[in-house]
LOMIBA-995806 format. One line per 10 residues: number of its first residue (from 1); their letters; for each residue y, x, z of C-alpha. Coordinates in nm, 3 decimals. Layout:
# residues N
NUM) A) Y:X:Z | ...;
***
This chain:
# residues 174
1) XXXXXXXXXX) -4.831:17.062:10.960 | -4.792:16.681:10.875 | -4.666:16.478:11.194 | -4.846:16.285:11.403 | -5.023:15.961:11.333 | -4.977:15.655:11.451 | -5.221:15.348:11.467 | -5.144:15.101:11.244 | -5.179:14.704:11.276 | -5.462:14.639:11.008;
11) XXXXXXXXXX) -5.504:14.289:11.096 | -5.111:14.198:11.006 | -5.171:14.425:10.696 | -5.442:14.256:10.593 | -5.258:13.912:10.630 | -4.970:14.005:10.459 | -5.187:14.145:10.206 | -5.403:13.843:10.160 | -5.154:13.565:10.214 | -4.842:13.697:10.139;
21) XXXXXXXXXX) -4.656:13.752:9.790 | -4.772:14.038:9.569 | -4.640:14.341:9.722 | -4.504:14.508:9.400 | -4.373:14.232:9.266 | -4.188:14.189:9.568 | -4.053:14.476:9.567 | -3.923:14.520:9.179 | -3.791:14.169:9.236 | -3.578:14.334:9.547;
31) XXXXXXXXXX) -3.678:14.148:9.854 | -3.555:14.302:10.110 | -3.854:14.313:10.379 | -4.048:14.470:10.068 | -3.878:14.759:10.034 | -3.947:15.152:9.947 | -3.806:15.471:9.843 | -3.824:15.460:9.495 | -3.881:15.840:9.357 | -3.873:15.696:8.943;
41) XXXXXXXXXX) -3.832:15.369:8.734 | -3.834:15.330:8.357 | -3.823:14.990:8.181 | -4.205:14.927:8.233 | -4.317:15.127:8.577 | -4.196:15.230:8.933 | -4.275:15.451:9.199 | -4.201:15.446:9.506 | -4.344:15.600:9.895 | -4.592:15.463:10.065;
51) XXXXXXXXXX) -4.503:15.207:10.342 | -4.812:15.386:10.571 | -4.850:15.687:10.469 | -5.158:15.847:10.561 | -5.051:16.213:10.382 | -4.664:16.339:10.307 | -4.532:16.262:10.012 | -4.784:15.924:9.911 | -4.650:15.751:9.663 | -4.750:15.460:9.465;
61) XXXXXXXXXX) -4.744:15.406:9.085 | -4.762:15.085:8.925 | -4.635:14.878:8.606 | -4.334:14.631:8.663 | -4.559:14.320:8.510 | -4.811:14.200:8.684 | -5.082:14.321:8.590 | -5.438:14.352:8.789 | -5.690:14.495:8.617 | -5.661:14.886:8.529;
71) XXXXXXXXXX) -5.889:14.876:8.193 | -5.887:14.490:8.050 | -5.542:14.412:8.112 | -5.352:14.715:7.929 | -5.366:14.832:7.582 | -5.457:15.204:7.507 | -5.082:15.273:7.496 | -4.961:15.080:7.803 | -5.268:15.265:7.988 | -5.169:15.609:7.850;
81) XXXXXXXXXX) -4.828:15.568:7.939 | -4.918:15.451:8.303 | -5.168:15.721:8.332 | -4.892:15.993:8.165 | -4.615:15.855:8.472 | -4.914:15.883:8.740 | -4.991:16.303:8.592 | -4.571:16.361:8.625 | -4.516:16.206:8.948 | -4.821:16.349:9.089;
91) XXXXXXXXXX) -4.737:16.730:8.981 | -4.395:16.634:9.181 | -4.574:16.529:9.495 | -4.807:16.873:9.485 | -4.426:17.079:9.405 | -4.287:16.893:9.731 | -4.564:16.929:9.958 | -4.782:17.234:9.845 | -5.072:17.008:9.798 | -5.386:17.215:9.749;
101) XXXXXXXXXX) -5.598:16.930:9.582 | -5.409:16.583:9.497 | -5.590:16.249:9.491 | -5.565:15.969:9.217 | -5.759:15.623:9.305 | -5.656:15.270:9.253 | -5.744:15.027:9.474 | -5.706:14.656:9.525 | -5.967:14.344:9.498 | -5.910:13.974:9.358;
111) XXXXXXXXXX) -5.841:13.876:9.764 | -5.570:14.167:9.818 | -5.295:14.393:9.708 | -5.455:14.265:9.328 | -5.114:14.393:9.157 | -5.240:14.740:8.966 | -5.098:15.074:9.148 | -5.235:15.409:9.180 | -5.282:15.588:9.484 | -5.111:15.963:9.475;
121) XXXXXXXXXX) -5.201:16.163:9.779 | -5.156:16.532:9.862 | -5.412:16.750:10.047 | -5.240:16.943:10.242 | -5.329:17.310:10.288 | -5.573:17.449:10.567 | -5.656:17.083:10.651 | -6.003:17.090:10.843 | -6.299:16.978:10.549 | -6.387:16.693:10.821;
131) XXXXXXXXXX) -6.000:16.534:10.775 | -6.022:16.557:10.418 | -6.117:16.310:10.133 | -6.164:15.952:10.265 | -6.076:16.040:10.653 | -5.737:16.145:10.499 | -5.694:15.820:10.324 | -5.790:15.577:10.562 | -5.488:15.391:10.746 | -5.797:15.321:11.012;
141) XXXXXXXXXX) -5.709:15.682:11.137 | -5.355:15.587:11.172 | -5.021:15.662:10.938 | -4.829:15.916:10.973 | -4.496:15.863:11.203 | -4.199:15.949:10.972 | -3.839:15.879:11.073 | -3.611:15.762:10.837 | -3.419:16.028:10.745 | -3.791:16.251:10.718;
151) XXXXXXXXXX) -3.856:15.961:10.434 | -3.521:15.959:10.312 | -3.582:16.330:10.238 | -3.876:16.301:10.041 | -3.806:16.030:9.860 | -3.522:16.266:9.753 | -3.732:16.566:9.673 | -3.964:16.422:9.494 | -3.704:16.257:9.266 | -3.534:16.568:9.203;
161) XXXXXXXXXX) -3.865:16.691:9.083 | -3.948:16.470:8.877 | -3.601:16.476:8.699 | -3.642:16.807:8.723 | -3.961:16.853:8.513 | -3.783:16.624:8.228 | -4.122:16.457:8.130 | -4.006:16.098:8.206 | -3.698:16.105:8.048 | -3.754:16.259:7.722;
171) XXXX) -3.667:16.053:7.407 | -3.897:15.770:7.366 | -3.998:15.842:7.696 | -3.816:15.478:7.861;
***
């Protein structure tokens, strides 16, 4: 059973989001009020937990460089690579929280949260058909209430995962 939800203030997201610095960027660069659990980082991509989490275990995927849009701005390699770090860090999330379907979607617009990331999103099992898909996504129905040591833990999980698969790392790999 995921915990409870929480509303969330969508008007100071949407400032921050609109006005304030790229979020990613922000983060790789290490400012402190921009910070998440980071579950993996090579030379070129990070992931890390959602800040408002609408299922357990979201994380987001994206490349270091700025980069905004998901088909003109990366090369058939850079995209592969991106997309092969999204696969591995999403068959981590569905090992950590049983997921029985996982969502993949990037979002973002020109006015918004424009750095490229991919959404990765667990279904959890037995979750009513009416709660699932976009209900499950939307941060209108509130964000799931996770204390810090809940995050902590999963964050911690899902790294071990991922290490543990040994897909990432390999030779060549960054």
């Amino acid at each position: 059973m995921p915990p409870e939800r929480q509303p969330m203030d969508l008007e100071a997201y949407t400032a921050r989001a609109q006005r304030g610095p790229c979020f990613v960027c922000a983060f790789v660069s290490g400012r402190p009020d921009f910070a998440h659990h980071t579950v993996y980082e090579d030379d070129d991509h990070v992931a890390f937990l959602d800040r408002w989490p609408t299922l357990p275990g979201k994380v987001l995927v994206a490349p270091k460089r700025h980069i905004e849009h998901v088909v003109r701005d990366l090369d058939p390699e850079s995209y592969t690579r991106l997309m092969l770090v999204v696969r591995e860090v999403a068959l981590a999330v569905e090992d950590c929280v049983g997921a029985e379907r996982t969502y993949l979607y990037s979002l973002g617009s020109q006015q918004g949260n424009a750095h490229l990331h991919w959404h990765i999103a667990g279904l959890p099992p037995d979750t009513p058909y009416e709660q699932q898909q976009f209900a499950s996504l939307m941060t209108e129905n509130g964000v799931l209430a996770m204390e810090p040591e809940e995050t902590s833990a999963m964050a911690a999980r899902i790294r071990n995962r991922i290490a543990a698969r040994g897909r990432l790392n390999a030779p060549g790999r960054g």
